[in-house]
N, C-alpha and C positions, 0 to 999 in steps of 0.2 A: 873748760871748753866753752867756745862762744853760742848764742844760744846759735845764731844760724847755721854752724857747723854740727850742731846736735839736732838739729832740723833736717836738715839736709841726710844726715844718716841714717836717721828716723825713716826719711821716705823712701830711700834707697831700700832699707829694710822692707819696707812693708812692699814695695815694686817687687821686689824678687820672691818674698811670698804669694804671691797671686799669683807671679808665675811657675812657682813650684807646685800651687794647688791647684791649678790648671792643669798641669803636663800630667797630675800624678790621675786626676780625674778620667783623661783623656786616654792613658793606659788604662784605667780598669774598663771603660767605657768599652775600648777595643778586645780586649779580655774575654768578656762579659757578652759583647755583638750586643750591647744596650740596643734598643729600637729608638726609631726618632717620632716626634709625635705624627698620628694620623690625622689626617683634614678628613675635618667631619663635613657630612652634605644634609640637606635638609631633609625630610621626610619628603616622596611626592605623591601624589592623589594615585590611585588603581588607574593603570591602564584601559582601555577601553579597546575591543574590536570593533573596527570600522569597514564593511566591505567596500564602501564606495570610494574611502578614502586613496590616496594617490600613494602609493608607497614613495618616502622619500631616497632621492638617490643617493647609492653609495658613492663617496669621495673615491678618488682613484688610491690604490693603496698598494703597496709587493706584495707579490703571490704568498701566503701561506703555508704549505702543507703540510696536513697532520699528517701523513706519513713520513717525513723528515724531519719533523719535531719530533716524533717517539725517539727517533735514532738517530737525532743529530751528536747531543750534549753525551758526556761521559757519564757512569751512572752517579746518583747525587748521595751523601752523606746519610746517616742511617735517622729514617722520618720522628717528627717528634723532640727531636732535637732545637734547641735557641737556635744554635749556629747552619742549622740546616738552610741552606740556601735559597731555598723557596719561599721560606718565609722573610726573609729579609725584601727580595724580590716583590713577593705580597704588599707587603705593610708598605714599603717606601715607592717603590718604581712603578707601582702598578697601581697602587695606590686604591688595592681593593678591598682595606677594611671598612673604608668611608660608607660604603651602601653592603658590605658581603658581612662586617664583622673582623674582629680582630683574628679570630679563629676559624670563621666562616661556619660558626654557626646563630648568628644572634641579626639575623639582614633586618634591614629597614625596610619599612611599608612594603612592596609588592617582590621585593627584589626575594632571590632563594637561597635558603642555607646549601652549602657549598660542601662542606668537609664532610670527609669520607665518602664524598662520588666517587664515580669508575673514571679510573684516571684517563682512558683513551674519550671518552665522551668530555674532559674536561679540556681537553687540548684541542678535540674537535670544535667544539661552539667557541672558546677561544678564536680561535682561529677565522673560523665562521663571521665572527662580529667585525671583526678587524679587518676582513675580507669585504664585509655588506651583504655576505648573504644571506644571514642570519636578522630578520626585521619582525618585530614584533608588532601588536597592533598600537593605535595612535595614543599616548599620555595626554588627559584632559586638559595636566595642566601648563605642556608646551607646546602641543599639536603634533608633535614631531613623534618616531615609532620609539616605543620603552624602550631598546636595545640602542637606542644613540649615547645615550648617560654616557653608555661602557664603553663604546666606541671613542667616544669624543675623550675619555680618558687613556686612551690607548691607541690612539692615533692621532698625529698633529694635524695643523690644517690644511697642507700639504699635499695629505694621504700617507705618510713614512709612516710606519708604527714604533709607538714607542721599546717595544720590547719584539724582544728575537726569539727568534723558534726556541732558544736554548732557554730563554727564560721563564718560556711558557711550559715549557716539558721539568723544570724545576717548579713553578707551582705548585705543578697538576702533581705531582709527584709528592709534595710536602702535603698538599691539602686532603690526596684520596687514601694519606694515612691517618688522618687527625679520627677522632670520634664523631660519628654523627649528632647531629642536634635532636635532642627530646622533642615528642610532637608539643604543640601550643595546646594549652587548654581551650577550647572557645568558650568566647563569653557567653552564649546562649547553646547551652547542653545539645549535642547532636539525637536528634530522635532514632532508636536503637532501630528501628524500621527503613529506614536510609542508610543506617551503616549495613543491614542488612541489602538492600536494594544492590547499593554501589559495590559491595561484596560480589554480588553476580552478576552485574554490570562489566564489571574488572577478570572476569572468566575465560574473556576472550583474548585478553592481551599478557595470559601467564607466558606464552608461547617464546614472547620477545623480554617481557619485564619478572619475568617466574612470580612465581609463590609471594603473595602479598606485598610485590614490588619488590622483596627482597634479594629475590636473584637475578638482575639482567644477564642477558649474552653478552659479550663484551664492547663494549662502543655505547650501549644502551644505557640508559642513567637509571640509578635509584631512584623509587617513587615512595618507597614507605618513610614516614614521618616528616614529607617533603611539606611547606606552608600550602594549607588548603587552598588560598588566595592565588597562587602562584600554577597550583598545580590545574585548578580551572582555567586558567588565564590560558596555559600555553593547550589545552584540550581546544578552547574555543578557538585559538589563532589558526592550529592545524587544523580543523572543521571547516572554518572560514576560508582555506589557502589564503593566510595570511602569512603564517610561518611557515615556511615550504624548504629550507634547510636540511640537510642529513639523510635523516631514514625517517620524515614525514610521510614520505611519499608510501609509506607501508602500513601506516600507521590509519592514513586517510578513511580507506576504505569503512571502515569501523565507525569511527568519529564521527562523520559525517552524517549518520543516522540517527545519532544521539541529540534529544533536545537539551535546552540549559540546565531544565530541573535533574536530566540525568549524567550528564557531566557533572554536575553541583554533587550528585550523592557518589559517583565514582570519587572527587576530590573527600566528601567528607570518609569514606572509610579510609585511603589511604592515609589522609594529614593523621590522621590515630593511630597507625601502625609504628609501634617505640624499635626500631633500630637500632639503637643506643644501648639495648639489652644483649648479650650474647648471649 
């Protein structure tokens, strides 16, 4: 055989190879519901409350509604699951591991561990963001309100939203079955005297959020082993009417009365309460 013609076969050979370990890859891939990789975002500076600041305006966007999200989609595959549809939604379309975590329990800088919320309070602020009427106070390090991040990831520029009612009621669905996230240890030991304080501080709001944040009414979010960071941040926005979203407006009265120091010890008992225990 001439060498060109054993050349030639040669690379015939090895062409049809790659493409059979391709194809066979691409099956298991699909099999499997492999995940595609997450776009990671950079850490940003703590939000800040600003009263004077100018809330920026919401883009124009479709109407939302959390009551046709609960009962738009059929119900979803059993939570927990690779192939569960929420998560795939998560990770790739929504593209909410970036700042929430792969699992949504592991968030970056200010943002909040997500998994095992109450699923109707997740579809709600969902919805909320994407809508505009959900704004947080200003991030130092863009000026603009902390809740744009999310917006700006889930709404084009436009106003359309990236995702449909149907996808948000599969999130909310795959995420309020995961495990919640263990509280953080803080690096400076909390003094047992403010976990005490923030303990009856937090007296008044068993009514709506139960027993050591453990039990909301439903629509209401979990607060036990929520990030202290996060949990002060949204106390002081609704103090501020800054965040004035949802069932703030219930919540006002209370808040409103409270200084930083005691917002600061309601955050530190809760961020300590382990949820993650049954």
């Amino acid at each position: 055989m001439k060498f060109t013609e054993f050349a030639g076969l040669f690379a015939a050979a090895l062409v049809a190879s790659v493409i059979a370990l391709f194809a066979i890859s691409f099956v298991v891939d699909t099999i499997n519901g492999a995940s595609e990789p997450v776009a990671t975002a950079h850490p940003e500076k703590p939000a800040v409350a600003a009263k004077s600041a100018e809330p920026v305006a919401a883009e124009p966007t479709k109407s939302v509604s959390p009551a046709k999200v609960a009962s738009a989609a059929p119900a979803a595959k059993p939570a927990g699951k690779k192939r569960h549809p929420g998560r795939k939604i998560y990770l790739r379309k929504g593209a909410c591991a970036a700042c929430h975590g792969r699992k949504g329990q592991r968030a970056i800088s200010y943002y909040p561990s997500i998994a095992g919320q109450d699923k109707k309070y997740i579809i709600t602020q969902i919805a909320d963001i994407i809508k505009g009427t959900r704004v947080g106070g200003l991030d130092p390090a863009t000026g603009h309100p902390s809740t744009e991040a999310m917006r700006g990831a889930l709404v084009t520029s436009d106003g359309t939203a990236r995702i449909s009612n149907d996808d948000i009621r599969q999130m909310a669905d795959w995420l309020t079955h995961l495990p919640p996230a263990r509280p953080r240890t803080p690096e400076t030991p909390i003094p047992a005297e403010n976990i005490a304080k923030g303990k009856k501080l937090f007296g008044k709001c068993l009514s709506c959020h139960g027993k050591q944040g453990k039990k909301p009414l439903r629509g209401y979010p979990f607060l036990a082993g929520q990030k202290r960071q996060y949990l002060l941040m949204q106390m002081t926005f609704i103090r501020d009417k800054i965040r004035t979203n949802g069932k703030t407006k219930v919540m006002l009265p209370f808040v409103k009365k409270l200084s930083d120091e005691q917002l600061g010890m309601i955050a530190d008992y809760l961020s300590q309460i382990d949820r993650s225990k049954k």
